[in-house]
C-alpha positions in Angstrom: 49.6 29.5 -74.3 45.7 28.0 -75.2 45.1 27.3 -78.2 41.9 28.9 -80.1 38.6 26.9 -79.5 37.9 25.0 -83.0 34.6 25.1 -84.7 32.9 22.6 -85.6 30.6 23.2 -88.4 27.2 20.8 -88.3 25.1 20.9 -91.3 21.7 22.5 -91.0 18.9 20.0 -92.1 16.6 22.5 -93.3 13.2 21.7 -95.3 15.2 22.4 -98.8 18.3 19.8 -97.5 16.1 17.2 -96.5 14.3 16.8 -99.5 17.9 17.1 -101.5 18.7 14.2 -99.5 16.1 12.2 -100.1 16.1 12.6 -103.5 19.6 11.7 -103.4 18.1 8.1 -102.8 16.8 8.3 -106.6 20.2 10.0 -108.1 21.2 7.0 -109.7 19.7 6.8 -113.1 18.4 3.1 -112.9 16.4 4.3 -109.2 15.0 7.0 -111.3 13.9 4.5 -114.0 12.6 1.7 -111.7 10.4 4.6 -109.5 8.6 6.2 -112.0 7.8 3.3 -114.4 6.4 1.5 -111.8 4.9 4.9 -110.7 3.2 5.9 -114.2 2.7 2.7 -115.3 0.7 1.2 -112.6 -0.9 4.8 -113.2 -1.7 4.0 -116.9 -2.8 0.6 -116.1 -5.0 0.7 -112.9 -6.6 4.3 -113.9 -9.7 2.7 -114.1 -10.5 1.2 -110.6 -8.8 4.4 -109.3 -11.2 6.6 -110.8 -14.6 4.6 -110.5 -16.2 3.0 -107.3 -16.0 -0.8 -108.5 -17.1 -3.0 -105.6 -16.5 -6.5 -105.1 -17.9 -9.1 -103.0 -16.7 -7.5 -99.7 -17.5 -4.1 -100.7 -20.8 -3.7 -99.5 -20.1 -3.8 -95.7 -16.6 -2.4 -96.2 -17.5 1.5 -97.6 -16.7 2.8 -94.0 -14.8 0.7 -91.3 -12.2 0.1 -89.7 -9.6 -2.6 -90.4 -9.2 -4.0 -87.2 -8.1 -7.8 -88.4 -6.6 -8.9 -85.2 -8.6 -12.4 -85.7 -7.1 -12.9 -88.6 -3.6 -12.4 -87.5 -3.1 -8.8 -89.1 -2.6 -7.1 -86.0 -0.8 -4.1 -87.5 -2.9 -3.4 -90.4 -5.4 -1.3 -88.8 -2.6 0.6 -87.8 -1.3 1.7 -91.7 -4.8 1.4 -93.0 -5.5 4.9 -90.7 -3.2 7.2 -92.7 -6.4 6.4 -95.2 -9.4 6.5 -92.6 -11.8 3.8 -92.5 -13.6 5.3 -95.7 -13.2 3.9 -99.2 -11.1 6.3 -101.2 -10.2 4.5 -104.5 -7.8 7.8 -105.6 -6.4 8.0 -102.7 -5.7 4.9 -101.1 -4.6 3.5 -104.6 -2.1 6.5 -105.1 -0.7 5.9 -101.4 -0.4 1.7 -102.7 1.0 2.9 -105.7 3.8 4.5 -104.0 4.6 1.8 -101.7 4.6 -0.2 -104.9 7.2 2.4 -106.5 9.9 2.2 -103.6 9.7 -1.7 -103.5 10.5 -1.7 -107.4 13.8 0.2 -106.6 14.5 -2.0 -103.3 14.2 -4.7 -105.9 16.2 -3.0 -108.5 18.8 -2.9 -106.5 18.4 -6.4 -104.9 19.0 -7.5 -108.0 21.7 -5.0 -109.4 19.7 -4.1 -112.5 21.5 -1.0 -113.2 20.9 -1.2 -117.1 18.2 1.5 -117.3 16.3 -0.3 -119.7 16.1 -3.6 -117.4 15.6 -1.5 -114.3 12.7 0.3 -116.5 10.9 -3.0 -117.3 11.7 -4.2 -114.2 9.4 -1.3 -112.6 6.8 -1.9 -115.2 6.8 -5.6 -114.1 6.3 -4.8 -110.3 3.3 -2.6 -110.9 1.5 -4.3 -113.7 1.7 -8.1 -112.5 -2.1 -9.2 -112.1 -1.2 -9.4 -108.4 -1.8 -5.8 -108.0 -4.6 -5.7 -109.9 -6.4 -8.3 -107.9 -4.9 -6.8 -104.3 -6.7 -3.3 -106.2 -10.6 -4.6 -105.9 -9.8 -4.5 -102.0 -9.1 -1.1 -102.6 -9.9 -0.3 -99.0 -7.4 -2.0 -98.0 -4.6 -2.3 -100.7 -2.1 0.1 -99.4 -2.1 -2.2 -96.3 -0.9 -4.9 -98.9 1.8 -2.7 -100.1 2.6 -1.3 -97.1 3.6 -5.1 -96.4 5.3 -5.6 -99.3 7.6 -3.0 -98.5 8.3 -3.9 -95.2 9.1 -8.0 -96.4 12.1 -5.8 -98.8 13.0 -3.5 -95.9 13.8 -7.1 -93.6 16.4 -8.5 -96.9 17.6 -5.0 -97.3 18.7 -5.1 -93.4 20.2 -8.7 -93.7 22.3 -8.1 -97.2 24.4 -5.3 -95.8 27.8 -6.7 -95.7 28.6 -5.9 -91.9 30.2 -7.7 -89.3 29.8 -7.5 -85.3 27.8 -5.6 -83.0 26.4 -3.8 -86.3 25.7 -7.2 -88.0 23.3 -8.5 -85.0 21.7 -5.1 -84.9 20.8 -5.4 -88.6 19.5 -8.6 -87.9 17.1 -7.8 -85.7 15.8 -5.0 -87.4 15.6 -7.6 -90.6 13.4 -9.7 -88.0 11.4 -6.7 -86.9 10.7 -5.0 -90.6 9.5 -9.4 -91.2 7.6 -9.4 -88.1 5.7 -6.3 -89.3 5.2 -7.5 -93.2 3.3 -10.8 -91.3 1.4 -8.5 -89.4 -0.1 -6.5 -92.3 -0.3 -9.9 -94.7 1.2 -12.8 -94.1 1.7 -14.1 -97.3 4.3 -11.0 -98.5 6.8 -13.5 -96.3 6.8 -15.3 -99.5 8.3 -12.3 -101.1 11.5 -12.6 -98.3 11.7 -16.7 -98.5 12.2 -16.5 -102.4 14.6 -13.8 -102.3 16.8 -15.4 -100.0 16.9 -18.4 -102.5 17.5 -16.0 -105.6 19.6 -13.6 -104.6 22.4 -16.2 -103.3 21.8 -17.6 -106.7 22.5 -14.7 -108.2 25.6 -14.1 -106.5 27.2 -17.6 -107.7 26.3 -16.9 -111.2 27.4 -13.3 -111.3 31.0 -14.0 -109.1 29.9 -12.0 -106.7 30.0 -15.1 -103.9 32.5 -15.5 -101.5 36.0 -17.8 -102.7 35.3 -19.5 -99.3 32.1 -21.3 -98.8 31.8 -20.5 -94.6 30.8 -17.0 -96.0 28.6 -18.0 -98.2 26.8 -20.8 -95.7 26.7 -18.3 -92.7 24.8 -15.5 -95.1 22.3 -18.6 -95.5 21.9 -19.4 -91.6 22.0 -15.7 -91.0 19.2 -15.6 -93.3 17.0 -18.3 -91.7 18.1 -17.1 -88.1 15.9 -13.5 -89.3 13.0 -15.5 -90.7 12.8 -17.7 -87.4 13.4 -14.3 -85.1 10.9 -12.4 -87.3 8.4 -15.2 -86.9 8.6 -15.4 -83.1 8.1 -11.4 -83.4 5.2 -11.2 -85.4 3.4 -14.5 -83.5 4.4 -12.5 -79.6 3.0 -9.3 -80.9 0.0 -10.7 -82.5 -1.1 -12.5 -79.1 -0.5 -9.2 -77.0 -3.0 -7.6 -79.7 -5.3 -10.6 -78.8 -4.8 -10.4 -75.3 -5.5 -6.5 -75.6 -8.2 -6.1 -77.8 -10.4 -9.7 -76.3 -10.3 -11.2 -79.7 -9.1 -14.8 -80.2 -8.3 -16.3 -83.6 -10.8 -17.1 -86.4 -10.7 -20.1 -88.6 -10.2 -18.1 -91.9 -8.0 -19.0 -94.5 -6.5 -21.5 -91.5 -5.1 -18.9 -89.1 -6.1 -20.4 -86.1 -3.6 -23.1 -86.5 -1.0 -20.4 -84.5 -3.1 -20.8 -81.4 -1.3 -24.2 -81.2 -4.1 -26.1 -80.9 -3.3 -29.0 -82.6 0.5 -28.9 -81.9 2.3 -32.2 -81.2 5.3 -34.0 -81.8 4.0 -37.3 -82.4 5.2 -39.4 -85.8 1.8 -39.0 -87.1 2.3 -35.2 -86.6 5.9 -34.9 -87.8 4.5 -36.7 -91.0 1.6 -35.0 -91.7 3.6 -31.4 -91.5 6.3 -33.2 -94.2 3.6 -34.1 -96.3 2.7 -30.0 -96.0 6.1 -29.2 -97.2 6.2 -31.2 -99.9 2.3 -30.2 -101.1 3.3 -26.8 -100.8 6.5 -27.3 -102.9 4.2 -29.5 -105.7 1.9 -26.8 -105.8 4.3 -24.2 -106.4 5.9 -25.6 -108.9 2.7 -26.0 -110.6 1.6 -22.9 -110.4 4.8 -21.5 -111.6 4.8 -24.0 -114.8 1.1 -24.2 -115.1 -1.2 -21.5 -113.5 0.3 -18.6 -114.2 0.5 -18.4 -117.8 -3.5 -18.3 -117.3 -3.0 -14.7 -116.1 -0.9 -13.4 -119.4 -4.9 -13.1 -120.8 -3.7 -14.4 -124.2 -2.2 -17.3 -125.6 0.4 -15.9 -127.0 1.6 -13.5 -124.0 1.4 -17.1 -122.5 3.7 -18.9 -124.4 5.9 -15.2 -123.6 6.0 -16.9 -120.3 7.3 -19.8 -121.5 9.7 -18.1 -123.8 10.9 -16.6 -120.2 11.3 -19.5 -118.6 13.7 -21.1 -121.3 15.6 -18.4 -121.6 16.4 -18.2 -117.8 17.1 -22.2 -118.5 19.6 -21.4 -121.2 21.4 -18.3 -119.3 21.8 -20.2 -116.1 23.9 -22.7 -118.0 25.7 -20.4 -120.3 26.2 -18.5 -116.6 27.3 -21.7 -115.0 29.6 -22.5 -118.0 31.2 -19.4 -117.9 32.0 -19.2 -114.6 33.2 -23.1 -114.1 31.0 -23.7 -111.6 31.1 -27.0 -111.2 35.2 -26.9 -110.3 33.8 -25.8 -107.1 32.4 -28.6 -104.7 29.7 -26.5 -103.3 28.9 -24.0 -105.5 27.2 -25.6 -108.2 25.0 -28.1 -105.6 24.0 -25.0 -103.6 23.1 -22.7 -106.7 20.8 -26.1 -107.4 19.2 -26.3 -104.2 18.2 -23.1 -103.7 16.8 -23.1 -106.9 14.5 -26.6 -106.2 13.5 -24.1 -102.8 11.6 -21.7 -104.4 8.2 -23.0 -105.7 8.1 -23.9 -102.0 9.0 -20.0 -101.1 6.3 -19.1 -103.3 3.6 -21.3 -102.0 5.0 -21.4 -98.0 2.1 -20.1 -96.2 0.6 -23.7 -97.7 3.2 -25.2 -95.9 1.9 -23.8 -92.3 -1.8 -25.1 -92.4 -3.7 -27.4 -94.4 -6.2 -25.1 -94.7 -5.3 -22.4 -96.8 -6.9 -21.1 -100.2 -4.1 -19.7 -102.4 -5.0 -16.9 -104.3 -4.1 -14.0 -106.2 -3.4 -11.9 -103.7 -0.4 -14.0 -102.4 1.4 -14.7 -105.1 3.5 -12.0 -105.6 6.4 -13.5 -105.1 6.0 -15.3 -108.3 7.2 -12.2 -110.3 10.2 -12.6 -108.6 11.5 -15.3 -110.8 10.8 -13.3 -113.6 12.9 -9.9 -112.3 15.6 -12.8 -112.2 15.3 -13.4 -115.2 16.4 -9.8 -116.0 19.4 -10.0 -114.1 20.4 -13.1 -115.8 20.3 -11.3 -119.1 22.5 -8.0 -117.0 24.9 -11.1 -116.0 25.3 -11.7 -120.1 25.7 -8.4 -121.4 28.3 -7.7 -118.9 30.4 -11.1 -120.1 30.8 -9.2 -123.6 31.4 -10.4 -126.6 29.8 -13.2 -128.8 26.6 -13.4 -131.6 25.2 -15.4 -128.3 25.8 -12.3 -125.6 24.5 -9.8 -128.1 21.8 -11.0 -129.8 20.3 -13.2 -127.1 18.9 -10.8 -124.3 16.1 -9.3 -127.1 14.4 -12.2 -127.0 13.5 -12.3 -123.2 13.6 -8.7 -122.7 10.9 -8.7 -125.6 8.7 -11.5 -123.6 8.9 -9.2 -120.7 7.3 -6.4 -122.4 4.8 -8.4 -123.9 3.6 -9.8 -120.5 3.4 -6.8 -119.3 1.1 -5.9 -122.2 -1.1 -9.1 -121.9 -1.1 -8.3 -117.9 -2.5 -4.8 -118.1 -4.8 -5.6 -121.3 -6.1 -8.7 -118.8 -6.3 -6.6 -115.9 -8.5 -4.0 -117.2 -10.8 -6.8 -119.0 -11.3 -7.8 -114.8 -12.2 -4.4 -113.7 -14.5 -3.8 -116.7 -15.8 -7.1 -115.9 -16.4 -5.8 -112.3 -18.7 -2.7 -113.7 -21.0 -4.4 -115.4 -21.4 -6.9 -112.4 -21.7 -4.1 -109.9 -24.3 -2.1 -112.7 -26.6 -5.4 -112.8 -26.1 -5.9 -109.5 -26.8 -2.4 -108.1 -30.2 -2.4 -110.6 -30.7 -5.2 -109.2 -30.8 -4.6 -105.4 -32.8 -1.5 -106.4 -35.8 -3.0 -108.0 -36.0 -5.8 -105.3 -36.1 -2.8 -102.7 -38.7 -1.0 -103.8 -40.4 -4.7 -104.7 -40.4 -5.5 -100.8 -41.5 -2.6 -99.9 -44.4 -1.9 -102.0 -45.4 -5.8 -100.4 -48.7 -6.0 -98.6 -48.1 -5.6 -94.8 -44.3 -4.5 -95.0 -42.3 -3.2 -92.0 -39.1 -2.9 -91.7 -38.9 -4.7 -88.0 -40.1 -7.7 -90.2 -37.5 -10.4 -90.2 -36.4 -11.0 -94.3 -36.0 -14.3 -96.2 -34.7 -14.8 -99.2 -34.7 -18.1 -100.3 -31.7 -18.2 -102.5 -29.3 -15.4 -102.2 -27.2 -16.4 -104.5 -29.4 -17.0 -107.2 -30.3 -13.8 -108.0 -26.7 -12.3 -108.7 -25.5 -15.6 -110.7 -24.7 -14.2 -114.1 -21.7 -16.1 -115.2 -21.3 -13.8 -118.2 -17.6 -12.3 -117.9 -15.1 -10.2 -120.1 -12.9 -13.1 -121.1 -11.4 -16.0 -118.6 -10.9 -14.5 -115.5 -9.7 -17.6 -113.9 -7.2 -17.2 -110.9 -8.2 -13.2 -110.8 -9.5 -12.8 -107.1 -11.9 -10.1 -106.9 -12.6 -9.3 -110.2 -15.3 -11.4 -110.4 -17.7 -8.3 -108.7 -20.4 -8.2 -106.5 -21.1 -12.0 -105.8 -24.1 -11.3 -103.1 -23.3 -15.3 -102.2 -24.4 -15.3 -98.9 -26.9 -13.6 -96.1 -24.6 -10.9 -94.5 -23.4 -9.4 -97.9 -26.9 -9.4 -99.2 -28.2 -7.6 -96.5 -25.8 -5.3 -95.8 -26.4 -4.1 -99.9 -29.8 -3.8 -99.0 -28.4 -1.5 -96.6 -25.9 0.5 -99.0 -27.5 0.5 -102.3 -31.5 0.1 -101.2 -31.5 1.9 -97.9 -33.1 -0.9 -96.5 -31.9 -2.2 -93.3 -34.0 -5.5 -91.9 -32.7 -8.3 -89.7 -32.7 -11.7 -90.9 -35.6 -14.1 -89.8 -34.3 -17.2 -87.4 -33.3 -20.5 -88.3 -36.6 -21.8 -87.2 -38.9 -18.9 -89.1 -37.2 -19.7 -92.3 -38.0 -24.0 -91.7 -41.4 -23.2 -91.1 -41.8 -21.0 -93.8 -40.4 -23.1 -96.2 -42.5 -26.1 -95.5 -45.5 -23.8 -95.8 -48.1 -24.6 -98.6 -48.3 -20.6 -99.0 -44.6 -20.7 -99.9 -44.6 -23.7 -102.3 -47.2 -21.9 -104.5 -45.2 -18.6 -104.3 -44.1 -17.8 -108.1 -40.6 -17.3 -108.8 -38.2 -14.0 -108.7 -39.5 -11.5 -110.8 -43.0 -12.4 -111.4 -45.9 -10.8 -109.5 -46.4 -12.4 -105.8 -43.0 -13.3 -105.4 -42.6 -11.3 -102.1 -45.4 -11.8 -99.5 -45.5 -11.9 -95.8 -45.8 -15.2 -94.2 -46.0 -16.2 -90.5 -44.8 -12.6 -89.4 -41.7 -12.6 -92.4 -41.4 -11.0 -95.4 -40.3 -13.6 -97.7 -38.8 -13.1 -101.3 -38.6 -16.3 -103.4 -35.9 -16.0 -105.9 -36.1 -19.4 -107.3 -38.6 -22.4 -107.9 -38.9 -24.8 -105.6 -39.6 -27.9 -107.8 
């Protein structure tokens, strides 16, 4: 006799289930906190450059186009930049970065177990308020590529922490390398982010108990872990020359990228030395920055000596951590919670390591937050010990340092972007009166080549809203050289001239009718000579 045919029932992802599910993701109440304090509070703090058109250096040839930086190595950037068009949409674009910025807080949340609402809270506060952001925000046409690559450096950990074995662990790994591969691609210096986390997190596990009894565990997590970063590498550098080969572009010599062409590859001693010498630079320099730079950005000395507050508290946990758990009974966990500690300024400043070449700023040191988010964990680790003046009494004191560098970094951040108005006001007035100046000049036409003897001198105003030292781009509208200038011309003047040749400008210069020019803003100071319409900006004594 047959037996009735069984039905199967499949759920129905409808519209309404699918968004159930995804805010499923959130349920958890310390998700929830971690989302929407980084969410509102990166609101509350970057308002201002969101709502107002604050250029910086770049702006003036960046207001519509595309971000094709294959040259550079970002060959996917172009790619995430398009959900934004090549226009320059403060609100928009920095809503789009502040989401990225949102679901990296929880990836980092949970990265580092923060389930304490109140931690997971600050911790969210933290990720969107660190001057990083701020300073990644005056690229504003760009910043949700930033992001963008932030998230993809926490989606390659998130693959390689899942605790699977097998066919499933290699897959994982590869998609860790891929989700690497692609953070390069958009900036390389969110790899940073991935090195420093593979140091803290296994840190984090030894302190907490949550290691392996066995150390092969524990040592194959590691290799597994450098495996992705070496696999990720050889992604990102094999789809970066297909882009070359695709588009005709070959590498530029900014910020040193043009050491991955391989140029200057050997494997001579001299060689071998030289790229030890990197290594160890990069590692001094990170560790300087950690101890000494960065309190520069709390914007006040006493949010700075918060920093330091942080920093001895994390001392002081870490051995009350170490104590508690006996770690030094163990033969390896104690030397390998000390190594990959001493690793980590060189995580932070790694890209150093690669090429001689590089100028660290701002923009690339957001892994150094990471120490900090540590931090909070450490003080999770102590609350759940229990018991003890020490355990309950201690955490205020760097949970209160958090909050108060948080505080100095949004007051500090907002001094920058005021700073940035009044630079582009001056400068804008600025590029409006010399427009009409050249062309009320005697014999102007625009297929006249222009000359401006010193570019720069006429936006110098070293006036600022405080010490903005370290904050990249908040400096404004530096006009420091010929390409900027004119295309500003172009933007704010509606003026659009070429530049007069290398061998106009000499023979202009040595003219007497130039020497007796007077000086940026006095009468005469723009007059056509030898078929160019000169501007003299400064004396020539």
């Amino acid at each position: 006799m047959s037996q009735p045919a069984t039905l199967v029932q499949r759920p129905v992802y409808t519209p309404e289930a699918l968004l159930r599910r995804f805010l499923q993701l959130f349920h958890p109440i310390h998700r929830r906190a971690a989302f929407f304090s980084a969410f509102f509070g990166g609101l509350l703090c970057h308002l201002y450059i969101l709502t107002n058109m604050l250029p910086n250096s770049d702006s003036p040839f960046t207001f519509f186009r595309s971000q094709d930086l294959t040259s550079q190595g970002r060959w996917l950037l172009a790619w995430v930049c398009d959900l934004h068009s090549p226009a320059m949409l403060p609100w928009f674009t920095g809503l789009l970065s502040l989401v990225y910025l949102s679901v990296c807080a929880v990836l980092l949340v949970e990265f580092f177990s923060l389930k304490n609402p109140l931690l997971a809270g600050l911790a969210g506060v933290m990720c969107a308020v660190f001057p990083t952001v701020g300073s990644s925000l005056t690229y504003i046409y760009m910043s949700d590529g930033f992001f963008a690559a932030l998230f993809f450096s926490l989606a390659g950990v998130w693959c390689l922490r899942k605790k699977v074995s097998g066919p499933a662990g290699w897959f994982w790994l590869a998609l860790g390398a891929v989700f690497l591969g692609c953070s390069m691609g958009l900036y390389q210096a969110y790899f940073s982010v991935a090195l420093v986390l593979f140091c803290l997190l296994p840190c984090l596990d030894l302190v907490t108990g949550r290691e392996p009894e066995r150390p092969f565990p524990f040592f194959f997590s590691l290799v597994r872990m450098g495996l992705a970063c070496l696999l990720g590498f050889a992604f990102y550098y094999g789809m970066l020359q297909w882009r070359l080969a695709a588009s005709g572009q070959s590498l530029s010599s900014y910020q040193g990228i043009s050491a991955l062409s391989g140029s200057g590859f050997s494997l001579s001693p001299d060689w071998l030395l030289n790229q030890l010498y990197l290594i160890y630079r990069a590692w001094r320099d990170g560790l300087n920055y950690l101890f000494g730079e960065l309190p520069a950005w709390a914007g006040s000395a006493l949010c700075a000596r918060m920093l330091v507050v942080c920093w001895v508290s994390a001392g002081v946990l870490l051995v009350w951590l170490i104590y508690i758990r006996r770690l030094w009974k163990s033969w390896w966990k104690l030397p390998c919670l000390l190594l990959l500690l001493c690793l980590v300024p060189l995580g932070v400043n790694i890209v150093s390591a690669l090429t001689a070449d590089v100028n660290y700023h701002a923009l690339m040191r957001y892994s150094a937050l990471l120490p900090l988010l540590f931090l909070l964990a450490l003080v999770q680790a102590l609350l759940r010990t229990g018991g003890g003046l020490f355990s309950a009494w201690f955490p205020a004191l760097p949970v209160l340092a958090c909050a108060l560098l948080c505080g100095g970094w949004s007051l500090h951040t907002n001094r920058g972007y005021l700073n940035m108005q009044y630079q582009y006001e001056r400068t804008y007035s600025l590029i409006v009166r010399l427009t009409d100046r050249i062309q009320q000049t005697e014999g102007f036409s625009s297929d006249l080549p222009l000359m401006i003897s010193n570019t720069y001198a006429l936006t110098q105003d070293e006036r600022k809203m405080g010490d903005l030292t370290g904050m990249t781009g908040m400096n404004g509208v530096r006009l420091y050289e010929v390409y900027p200038f004119l295309q500003a011309l172009y933007t704010w003047g509606g003026l659009q001239m070429d530049w007069a040749e290398g061998d106009q400008i000499e023979a202009v210069w040595g003219s007497e009718e130039f020497q007796a020019m007077p000086a940026w803003p006095e009468s005469g100071c723009t007059q056509v000579i030898d078929g160019v319409l000169v501007v003299k900006t400064a004396p020539t004594e």
